[in-house]
LUMMAR-608920 format. One line per 8 residues: number of its first residue (from 1); for each residue z negated, y, x of N, C-alpha, C. Coordinates in steps of 0.1 Angstrom, whole numbers. Each point is the difference from the previous one (the first is absolute). Last residue first. Layout:
! residues N
NUM) Z,Y,X,Z,Y,X,Z,Y,X ~ ... $
This chain:
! residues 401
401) 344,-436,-847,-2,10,-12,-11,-4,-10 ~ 17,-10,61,-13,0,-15,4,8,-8 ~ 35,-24,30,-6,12,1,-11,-3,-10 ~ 39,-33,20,-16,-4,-4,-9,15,-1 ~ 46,-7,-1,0,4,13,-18,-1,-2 ~ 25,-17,-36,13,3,9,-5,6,13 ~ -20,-41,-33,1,15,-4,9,6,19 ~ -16,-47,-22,16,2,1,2,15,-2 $
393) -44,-20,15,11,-8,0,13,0,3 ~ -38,35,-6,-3,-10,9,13,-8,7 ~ -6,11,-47,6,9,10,-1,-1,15 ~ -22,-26,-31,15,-4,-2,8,13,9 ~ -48,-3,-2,3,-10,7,13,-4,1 ~ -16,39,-28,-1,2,17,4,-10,8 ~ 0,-6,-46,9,4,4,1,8,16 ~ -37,-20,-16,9,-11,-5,13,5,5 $
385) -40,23,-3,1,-4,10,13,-13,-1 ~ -5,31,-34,2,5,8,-1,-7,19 ~ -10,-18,-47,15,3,2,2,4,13 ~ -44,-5,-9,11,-15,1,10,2,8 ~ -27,36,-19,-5,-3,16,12,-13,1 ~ 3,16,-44,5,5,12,1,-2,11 ~ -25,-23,-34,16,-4,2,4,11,10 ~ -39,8,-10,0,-9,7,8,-7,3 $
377) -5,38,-29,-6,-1,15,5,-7,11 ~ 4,-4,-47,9,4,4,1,2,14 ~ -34,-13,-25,12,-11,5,10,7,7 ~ -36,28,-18,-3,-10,15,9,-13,-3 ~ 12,30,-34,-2,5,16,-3,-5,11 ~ -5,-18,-43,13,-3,6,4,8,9 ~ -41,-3,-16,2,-11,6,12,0,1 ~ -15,45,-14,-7,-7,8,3,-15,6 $
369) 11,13,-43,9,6,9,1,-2,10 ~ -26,-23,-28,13,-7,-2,11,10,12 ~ -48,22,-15,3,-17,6,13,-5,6 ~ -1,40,-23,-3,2,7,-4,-16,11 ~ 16,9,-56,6,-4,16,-7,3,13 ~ -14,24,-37,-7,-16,-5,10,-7,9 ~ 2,50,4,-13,-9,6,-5,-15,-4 ~ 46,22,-6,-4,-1,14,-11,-8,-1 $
361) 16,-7,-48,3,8,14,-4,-1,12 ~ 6,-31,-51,-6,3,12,7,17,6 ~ 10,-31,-47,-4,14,5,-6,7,8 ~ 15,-45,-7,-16,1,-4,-3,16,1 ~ 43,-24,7,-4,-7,-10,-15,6,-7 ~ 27,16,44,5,-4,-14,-6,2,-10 ~ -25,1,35,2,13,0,13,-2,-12 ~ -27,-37,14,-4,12,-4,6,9,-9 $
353) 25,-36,21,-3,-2,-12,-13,15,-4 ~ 18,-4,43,7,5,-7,2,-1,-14 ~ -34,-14,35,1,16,-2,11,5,-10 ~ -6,-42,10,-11,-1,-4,1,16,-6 ~ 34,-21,24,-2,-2,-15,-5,4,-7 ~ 2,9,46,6,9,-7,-1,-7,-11 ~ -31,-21,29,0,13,-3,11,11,-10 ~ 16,-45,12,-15,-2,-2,-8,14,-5 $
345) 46,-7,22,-1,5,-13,-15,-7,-5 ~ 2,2,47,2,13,-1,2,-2,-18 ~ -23,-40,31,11,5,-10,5,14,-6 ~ -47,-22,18,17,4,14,12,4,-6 ~ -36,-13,-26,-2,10,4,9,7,10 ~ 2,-47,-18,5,11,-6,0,13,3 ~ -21,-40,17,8,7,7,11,8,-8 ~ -48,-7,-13,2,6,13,13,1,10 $
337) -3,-21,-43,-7,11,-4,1,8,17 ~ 5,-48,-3,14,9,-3,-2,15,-4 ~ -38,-27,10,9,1,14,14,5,-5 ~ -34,-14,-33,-3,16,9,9,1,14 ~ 19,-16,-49,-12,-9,10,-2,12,9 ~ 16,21,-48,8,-4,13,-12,-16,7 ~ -9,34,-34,0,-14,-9,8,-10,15 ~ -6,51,-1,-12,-14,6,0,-13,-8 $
329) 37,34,-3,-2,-8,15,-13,-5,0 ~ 35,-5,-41,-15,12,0,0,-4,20 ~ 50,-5,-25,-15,-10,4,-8,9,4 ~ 38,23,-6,3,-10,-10,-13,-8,-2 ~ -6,34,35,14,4,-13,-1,-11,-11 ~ -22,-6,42,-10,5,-9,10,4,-11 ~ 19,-14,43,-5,15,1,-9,2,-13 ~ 21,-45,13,-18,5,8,-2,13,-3 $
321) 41,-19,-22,-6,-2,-5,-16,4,6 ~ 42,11,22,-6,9,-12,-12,-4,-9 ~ 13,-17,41,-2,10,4,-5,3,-19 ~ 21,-40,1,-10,1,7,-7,19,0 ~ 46,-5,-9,-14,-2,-17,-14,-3,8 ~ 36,9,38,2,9,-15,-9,-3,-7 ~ 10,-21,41,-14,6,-5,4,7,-12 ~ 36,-23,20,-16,-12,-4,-10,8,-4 $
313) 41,25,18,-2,-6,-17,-12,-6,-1 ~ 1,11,41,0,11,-5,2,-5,-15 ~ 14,-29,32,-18,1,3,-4,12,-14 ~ 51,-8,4,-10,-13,-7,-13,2,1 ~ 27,32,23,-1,3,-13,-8,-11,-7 ~ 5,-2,48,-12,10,-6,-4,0,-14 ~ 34,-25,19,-10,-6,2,-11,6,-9 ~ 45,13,3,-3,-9,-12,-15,-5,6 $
305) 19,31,27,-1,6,-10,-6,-9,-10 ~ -8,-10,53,11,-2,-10,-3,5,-16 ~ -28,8,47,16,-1,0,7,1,-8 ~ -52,19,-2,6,-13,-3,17,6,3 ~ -41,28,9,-2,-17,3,11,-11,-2 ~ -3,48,-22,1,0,13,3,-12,5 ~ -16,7,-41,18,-7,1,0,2,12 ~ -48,12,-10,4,-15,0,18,-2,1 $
297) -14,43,4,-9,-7,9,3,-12,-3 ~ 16,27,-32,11,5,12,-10,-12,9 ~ -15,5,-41,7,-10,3,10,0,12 ~ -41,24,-6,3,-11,-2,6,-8,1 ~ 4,46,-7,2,-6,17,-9,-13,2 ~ 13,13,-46,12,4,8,-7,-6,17 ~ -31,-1,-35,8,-12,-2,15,5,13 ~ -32,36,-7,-3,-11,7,6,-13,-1 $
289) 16,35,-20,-1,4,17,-9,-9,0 ~ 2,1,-42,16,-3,2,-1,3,22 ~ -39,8,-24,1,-15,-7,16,-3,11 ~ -14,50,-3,-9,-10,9,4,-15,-3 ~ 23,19,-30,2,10,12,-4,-11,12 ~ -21,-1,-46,17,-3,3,8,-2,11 ~ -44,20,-9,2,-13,-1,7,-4,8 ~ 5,41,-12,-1,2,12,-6,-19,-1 $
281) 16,15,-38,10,4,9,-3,-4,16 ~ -26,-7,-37,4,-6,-1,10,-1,10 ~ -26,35,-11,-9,-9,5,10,-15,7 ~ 18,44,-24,0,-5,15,-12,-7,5 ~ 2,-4,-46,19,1,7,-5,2,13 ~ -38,-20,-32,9,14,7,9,-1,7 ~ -13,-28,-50,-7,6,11,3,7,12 ~ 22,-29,-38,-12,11,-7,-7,5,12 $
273) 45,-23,-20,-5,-1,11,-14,16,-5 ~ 30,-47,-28,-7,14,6,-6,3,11 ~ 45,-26,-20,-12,-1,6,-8,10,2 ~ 47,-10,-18,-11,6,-7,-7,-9,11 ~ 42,-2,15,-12,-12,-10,-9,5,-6 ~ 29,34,16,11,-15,-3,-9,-9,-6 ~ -25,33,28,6,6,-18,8,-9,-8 ~ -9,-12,49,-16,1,-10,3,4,-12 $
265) 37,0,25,-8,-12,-6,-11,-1,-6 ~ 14,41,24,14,-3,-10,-7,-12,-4 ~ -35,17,24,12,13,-5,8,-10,-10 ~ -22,-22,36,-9,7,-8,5,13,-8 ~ 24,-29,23,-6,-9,-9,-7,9,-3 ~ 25,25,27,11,-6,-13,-7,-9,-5 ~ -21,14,36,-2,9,-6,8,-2,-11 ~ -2,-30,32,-14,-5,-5,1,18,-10 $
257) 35,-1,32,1,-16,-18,-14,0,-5 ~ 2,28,35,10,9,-8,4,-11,-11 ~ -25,-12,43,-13,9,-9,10,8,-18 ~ 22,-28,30,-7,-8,-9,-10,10,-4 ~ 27,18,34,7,-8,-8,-2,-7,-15 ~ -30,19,40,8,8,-8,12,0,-14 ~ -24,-30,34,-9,1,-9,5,13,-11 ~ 32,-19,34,-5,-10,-14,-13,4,-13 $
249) 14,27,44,12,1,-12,-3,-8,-13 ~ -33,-2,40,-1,13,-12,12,3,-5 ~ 3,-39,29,-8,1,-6,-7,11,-8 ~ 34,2,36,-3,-8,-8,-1,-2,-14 ~ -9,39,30,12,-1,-9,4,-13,-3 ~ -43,5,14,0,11,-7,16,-2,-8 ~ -11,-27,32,-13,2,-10,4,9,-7 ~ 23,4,39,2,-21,-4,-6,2,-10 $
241) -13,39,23,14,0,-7,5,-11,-5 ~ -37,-8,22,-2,12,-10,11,0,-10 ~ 2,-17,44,-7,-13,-11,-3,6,-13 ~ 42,14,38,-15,7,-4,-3,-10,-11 ~ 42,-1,30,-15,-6,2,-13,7,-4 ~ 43,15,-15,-4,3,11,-11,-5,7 ~ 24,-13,-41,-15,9,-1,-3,6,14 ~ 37,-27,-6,4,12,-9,-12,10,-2 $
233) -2,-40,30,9,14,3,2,11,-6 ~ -25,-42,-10,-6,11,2,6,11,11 ~ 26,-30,-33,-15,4,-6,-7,12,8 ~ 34,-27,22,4,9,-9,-8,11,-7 ~ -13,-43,17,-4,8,14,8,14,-6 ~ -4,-37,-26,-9,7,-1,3,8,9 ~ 32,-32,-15,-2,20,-5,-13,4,4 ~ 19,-50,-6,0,5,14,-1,21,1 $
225) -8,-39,-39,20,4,8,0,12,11 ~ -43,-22,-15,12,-7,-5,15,3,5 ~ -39,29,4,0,-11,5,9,-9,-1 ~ 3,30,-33,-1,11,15,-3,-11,10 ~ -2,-10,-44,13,-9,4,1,11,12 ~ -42,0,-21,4,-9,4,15,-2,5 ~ -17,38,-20,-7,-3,16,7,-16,4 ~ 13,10,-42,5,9,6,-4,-2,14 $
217) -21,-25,-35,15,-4,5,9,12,10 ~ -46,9,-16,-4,-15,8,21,0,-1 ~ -4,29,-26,0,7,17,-7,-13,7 ~ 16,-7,-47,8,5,8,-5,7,8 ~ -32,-26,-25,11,-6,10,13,6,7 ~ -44,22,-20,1,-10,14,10,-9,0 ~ 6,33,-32,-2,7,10,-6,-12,10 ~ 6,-17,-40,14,5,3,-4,8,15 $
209) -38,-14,-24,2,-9,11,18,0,0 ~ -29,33,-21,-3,-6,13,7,-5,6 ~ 12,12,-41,1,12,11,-5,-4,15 ~ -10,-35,-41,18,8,10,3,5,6 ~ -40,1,-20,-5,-9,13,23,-5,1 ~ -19,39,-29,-2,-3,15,2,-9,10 ~ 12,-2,-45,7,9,8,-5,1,9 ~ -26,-27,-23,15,-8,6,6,12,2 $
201) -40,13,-21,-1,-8,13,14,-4,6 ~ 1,23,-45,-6,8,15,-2,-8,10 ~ 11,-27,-41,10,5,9,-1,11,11 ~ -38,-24,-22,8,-9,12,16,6,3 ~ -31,20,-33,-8,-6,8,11,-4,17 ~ 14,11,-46,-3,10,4,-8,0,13 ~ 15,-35,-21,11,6,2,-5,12,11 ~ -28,-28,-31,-2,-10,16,17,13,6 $
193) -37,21,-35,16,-4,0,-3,-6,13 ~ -36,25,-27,7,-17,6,8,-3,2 ~ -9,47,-12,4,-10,-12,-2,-16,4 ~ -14,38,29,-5,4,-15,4,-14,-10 ~ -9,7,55,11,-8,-10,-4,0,-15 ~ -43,17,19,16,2,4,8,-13,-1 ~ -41,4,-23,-2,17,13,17,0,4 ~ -17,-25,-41,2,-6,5,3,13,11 $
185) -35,-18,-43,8,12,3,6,-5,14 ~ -30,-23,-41,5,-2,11,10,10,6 ~ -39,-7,-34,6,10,2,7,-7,8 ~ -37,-26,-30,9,0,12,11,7,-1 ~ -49,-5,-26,16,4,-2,3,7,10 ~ -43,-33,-19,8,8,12,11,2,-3 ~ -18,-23,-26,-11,4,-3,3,15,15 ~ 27,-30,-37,0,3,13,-6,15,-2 $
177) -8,-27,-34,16,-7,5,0,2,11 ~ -30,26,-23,-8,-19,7,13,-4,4 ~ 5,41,-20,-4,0,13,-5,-6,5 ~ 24,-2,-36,10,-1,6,-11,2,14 ~ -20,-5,-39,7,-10,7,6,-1,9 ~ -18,39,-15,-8,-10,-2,6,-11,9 ~ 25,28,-23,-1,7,10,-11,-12,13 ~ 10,-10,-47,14,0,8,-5,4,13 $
169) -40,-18,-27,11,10,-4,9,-6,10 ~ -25,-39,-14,-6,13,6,13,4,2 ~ -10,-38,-21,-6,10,-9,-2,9,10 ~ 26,-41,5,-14,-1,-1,-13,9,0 ~ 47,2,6,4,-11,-17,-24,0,1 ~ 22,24,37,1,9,-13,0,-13,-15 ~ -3,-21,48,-7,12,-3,-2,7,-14 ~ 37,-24,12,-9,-11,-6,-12,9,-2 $
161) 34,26,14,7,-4,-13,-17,-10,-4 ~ 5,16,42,-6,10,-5,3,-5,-17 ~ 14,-31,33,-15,2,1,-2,13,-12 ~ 41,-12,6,-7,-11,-5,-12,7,-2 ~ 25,27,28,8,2,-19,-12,-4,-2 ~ -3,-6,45,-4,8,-7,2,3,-14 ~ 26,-30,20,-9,-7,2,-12,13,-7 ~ 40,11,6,7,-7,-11,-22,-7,-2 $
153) 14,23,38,2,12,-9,-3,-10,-15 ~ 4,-21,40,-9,5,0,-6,9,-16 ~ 43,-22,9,-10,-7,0,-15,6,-5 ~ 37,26,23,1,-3,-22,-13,-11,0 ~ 5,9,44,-5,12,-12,3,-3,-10 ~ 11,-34,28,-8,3,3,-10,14,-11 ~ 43,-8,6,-1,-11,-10,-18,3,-1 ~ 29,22,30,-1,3,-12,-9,-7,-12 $
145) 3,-11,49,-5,17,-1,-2,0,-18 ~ 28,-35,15,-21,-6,1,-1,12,-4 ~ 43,5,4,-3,-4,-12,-16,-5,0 ~ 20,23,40,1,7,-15,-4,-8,-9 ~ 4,-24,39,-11,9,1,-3,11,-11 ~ 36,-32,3,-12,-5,0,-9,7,1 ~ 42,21,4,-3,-4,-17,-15,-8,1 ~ 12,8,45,-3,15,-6,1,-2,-14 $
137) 11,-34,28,-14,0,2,-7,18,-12 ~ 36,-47,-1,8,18,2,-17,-1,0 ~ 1,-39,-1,9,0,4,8,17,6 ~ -37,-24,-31,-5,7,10,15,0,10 ~ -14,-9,-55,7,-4,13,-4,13,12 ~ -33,-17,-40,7,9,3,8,0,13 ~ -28,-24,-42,4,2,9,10,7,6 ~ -45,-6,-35,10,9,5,5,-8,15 $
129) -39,-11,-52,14,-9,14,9,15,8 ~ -51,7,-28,13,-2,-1,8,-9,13 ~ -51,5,-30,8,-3,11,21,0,0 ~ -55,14,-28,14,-8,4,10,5,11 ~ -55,3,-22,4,5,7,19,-10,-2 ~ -31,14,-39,-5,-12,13,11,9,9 ~ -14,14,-47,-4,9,15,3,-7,14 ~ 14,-12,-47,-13,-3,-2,-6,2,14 $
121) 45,16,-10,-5,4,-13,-21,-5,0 ~ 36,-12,38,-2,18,-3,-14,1,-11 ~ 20,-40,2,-10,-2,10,-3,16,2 ~ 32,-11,-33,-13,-4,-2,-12,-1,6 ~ 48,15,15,-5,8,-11,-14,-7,-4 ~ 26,-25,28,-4,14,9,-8,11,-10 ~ 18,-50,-7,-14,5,-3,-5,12,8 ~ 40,-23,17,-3,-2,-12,-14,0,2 $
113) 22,25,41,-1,-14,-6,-6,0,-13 ~ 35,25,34,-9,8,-9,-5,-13,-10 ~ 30,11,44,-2,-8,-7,-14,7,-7 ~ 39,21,33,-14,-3,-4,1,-5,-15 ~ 32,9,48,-3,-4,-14,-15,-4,-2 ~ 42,29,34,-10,-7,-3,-9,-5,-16 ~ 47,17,25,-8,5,10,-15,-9,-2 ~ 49,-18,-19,-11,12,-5,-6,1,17 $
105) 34,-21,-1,5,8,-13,-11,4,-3 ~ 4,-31,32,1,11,11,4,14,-16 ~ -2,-54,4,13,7,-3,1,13,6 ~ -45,-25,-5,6,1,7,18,1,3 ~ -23,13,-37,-11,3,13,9,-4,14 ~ 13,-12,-45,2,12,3,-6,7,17 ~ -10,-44,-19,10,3,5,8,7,4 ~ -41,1,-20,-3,-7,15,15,1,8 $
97) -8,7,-45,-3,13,9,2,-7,12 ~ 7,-31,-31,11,12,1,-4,11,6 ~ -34,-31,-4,19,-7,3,5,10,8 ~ -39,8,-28,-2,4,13,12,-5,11 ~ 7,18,-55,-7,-13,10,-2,3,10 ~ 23,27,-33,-12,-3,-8,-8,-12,10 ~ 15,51,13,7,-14,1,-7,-8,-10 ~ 12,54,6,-8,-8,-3,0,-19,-5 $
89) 23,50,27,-1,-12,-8,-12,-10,-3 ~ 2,40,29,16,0,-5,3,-10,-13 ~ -39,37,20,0,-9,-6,19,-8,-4 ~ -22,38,37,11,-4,-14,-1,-18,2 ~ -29,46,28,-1,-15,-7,9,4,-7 ~ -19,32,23,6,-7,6,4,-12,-2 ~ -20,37,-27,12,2,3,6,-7,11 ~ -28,-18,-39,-3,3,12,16,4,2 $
81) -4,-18,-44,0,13,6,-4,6,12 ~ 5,-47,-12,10,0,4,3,20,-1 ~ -42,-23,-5,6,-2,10,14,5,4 ~ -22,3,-43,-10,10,17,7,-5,8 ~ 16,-26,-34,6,13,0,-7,10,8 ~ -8,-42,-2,6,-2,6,6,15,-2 ~ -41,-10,-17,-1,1,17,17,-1,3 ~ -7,-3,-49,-3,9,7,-1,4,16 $
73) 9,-39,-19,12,6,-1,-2,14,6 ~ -38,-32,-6,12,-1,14,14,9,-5 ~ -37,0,-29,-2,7,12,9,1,12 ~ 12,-18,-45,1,14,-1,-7,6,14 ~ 18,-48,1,-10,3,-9,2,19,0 ~ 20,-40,29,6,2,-10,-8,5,-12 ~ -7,-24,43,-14,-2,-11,18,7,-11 ~ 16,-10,47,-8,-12,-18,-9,5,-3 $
65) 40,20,29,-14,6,-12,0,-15,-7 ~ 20,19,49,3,-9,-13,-11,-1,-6 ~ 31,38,30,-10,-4,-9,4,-12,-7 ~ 24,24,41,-3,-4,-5,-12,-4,-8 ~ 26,45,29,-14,-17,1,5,-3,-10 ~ 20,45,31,6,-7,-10,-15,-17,2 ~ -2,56,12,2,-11,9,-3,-11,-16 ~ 1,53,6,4,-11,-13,6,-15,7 $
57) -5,32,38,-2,3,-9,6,-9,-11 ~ -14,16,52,6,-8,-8,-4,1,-14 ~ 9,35,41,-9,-8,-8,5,-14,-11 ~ 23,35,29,-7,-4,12,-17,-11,-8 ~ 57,12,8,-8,0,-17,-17,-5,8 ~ 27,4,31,5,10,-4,-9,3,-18 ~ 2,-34,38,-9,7,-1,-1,6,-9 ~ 35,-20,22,-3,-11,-8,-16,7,-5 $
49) 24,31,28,-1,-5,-9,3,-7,-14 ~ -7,9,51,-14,-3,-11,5,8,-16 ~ 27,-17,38,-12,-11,1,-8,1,-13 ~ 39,35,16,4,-16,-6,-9,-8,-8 ~ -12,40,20,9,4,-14,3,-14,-4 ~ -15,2,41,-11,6,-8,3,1,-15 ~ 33,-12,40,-8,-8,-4,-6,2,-13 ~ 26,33,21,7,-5,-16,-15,-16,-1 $
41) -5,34,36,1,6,-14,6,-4,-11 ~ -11,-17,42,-12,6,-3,2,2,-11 ~ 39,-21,20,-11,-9,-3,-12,12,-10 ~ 33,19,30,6,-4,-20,-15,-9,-5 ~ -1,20,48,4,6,-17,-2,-3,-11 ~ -11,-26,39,-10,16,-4,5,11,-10 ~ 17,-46,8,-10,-2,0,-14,12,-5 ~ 54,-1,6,-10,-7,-11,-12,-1,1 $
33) 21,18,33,5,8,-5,-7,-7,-19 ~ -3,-24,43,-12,12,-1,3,8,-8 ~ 27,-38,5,-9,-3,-6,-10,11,-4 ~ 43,7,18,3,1,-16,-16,-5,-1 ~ 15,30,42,0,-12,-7,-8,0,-11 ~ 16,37,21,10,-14,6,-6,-10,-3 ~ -24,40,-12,12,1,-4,7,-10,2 ~ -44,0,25,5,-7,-18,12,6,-7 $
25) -5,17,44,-4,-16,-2,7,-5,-13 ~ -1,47,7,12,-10,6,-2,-16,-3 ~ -41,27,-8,13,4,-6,13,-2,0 ~ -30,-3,34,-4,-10,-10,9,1,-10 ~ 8,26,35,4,-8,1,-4,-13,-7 ~ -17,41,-11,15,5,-1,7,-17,3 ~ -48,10,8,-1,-4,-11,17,5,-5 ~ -12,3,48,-4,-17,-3,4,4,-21 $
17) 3,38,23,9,-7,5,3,-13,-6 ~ -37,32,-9,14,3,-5,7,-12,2 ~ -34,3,23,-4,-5,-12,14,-1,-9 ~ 3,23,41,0,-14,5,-4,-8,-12 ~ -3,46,-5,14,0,4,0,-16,-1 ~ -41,13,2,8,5,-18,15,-6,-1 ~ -29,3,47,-3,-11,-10,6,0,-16 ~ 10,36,26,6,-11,8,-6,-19,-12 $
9) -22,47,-4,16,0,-7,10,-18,10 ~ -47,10,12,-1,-4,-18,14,3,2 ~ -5,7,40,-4,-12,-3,-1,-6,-12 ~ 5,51,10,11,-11,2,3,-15,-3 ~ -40,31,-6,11,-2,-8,11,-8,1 ~ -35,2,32,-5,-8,-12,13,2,-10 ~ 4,28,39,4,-15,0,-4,-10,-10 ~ -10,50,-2,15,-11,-3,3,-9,4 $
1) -43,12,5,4,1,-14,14,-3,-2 $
């Protein structure tokens, strides 16, 4: 029993060691000092927000009205009361929209053609002109949304108006107008916001990928400028102690930014968060230890800092776009779907939009936990035989830790 002690206090001592002289590291230099500092916590503040207003609102169109009749004026005032519609002007040619259009002075224009009122009046169907610039994708997608329901809305008026000229009550009419009445209720992202959506994601996937390039650059310049054998002096040749004070300062480090997003930002952007704190925590956790000896195993391999760092940028949006965050994964081909899975944020996305966005806990993560354990697994075994083959190398009297 005291020898089992001893061997824990020695390994604490030698953990110690390695995460004091990491500590040193990045104090002396300015990239790791950006990368894992400053980067984490001013990035997030920078990027998102262009976010910040996180809906768009009284998105600016033009109208050109040739009928000029009491219906089309009318449609232009449903329209321009949508709360995501402003009506800015009303053109009297297609010229002059067109040129507005492309000037970039409206967002979009609808043409309203002569005899809009007569074709209403004798039930026929009419047709309107809408073009809408597609240049900014989120007014494009606001103004179909809107336009779309006034339409609608405007299209039911007719019906129940022609109805009631033909001798049947209000009530009556309104229930041949629609014969189904469509509730639409929305479970989470209450308001639609593309803000509310995509700024929870991009804190993570900063958190990510700040934490894989400053310790992919950290391991890496231990090769680079000749420190490894340093490395496992300070650990006493112990692969543990390499692991632990390493790489559990980083996960330490960032487990403490990923707690200022969920705390101070999350309130800064109004985002809600509706589901369990330490579900999230332990996610968190597991997600940040497996990307950690991940990336300790792959910067291993490589001599030169810039090498790794270029391999390591290239995957940034790749990686995010296979985790199902932004793009559905079975909309994926099935061979990217399979090597997504290898992907430690594949599982955390999945698990972290839950438990965000969907007021998940443990038992509706329990998947997502499960597979980042068995990655984590597996990056271990890596790590570990990885750094056995480096101690081997440049460790100081080849002992087993």
């Amino acid at each position: 029993m005291n020898a089992a002690r001893r061997s824990l206090r020695a390994h604490r001592l030698a953990a110690g060691a390695v995460l004091r002289r990491e500590l040193g590291i990045i104090g002396d230099n300015f990239f790791l000092i950006l990368m894992v500092i400053v980067a984490p916590l001013l990035y997030p503040f920078l990027y998102n927000t262009v976010y910040l207003n996180k809906m768009e609102h009284r998105v600016s169109l033009c109208i050109v009205d040739q009928d000029r009749t009491a219906a089309s004026r009318q449609l232009i005032r449903d329209i321009d009361a949508h709360e995501l519609l402003a009506v800015d002007e009303i053109l009297p040619d297609l010229s002059a929209a067109k040129n507005r259009l492309e000037a970039l002075k409206t967002s979009a224009v609808i043409v309203i053609p002569e005899g809009f009122e007569a074709d209403g009046k004798r039930g026929r169907q009419t047709r309107l002109g809408v073009a809408i610039s597609n240049l900014r994708f989120l007014p494009a997608s606001d103004i179909g949304k809107a336009l779309g329901e006034v339409l609608a809305s405007r299209a039911r008026s007719c019906i129940v108006t022609a109805l009631e000229k033909n001798g049947l009550s209000r009530d009556q009419a309104t229930g041949e107008a629609e014969p189904v009445h469509l509730i639409t209720q929305t479970p989470y992202n209450l308001t639609e916001s593309y803000g509310d959506f995509i700024i929870a994601g991009l804190f993570m996937l900063i958190l990510q990928q700040t934490l894989i390039m400053g310790l992919a650059g950290s391991m890496s310049m231990e090769r680079e400028n000749g420190t490894i054998g340093g490395l496992f002096r300070a650990a006493g040749n112990s692969i543990g102690a390499v692991i632990v004070g390493k790489g559990g300062f980083y996960v330490l480090l960032f487990a403490a930014h990923a707690a200022v997003y969920c705390s101070i930002y999350y309130r800064l952007y109004r985002i809600p968060f509706t589901g369990s704190v330490p579900a999230l925590l332990l996610l968190t956790m597991v997600h940040l230890m497996t990307i950690t000896a991940a990336t300790l195993w792959i910067a291993s391999f490589f001599r030169k800092k810039i090498t790794v760092m270029t391999i390591l940028l290239f995957t940034s949006y790749p990686f995010f776009f296979m985790s199902g965050y932004s793009w559905p994964s079975y909309a994926l081909p099935p061979f990217l779907r399979i090597a997504a899975a290898l992907f430690p944020s594949t599982p955390f996305f999945r698990g972290y939009t839950i438990v965000t966005q969907m007021g998940g806990g443990f038992a509706d993560v329990r998947p997502q936990l499960l597979h980042l354990l068995a990655l984590l697994v597996v990056a271990m075994v890596l790590l570990w035989v990885r750094l056995r083959a480096l101690r081997g190398r440049y460790g100081v009297d080849g002992r087993a830790g």
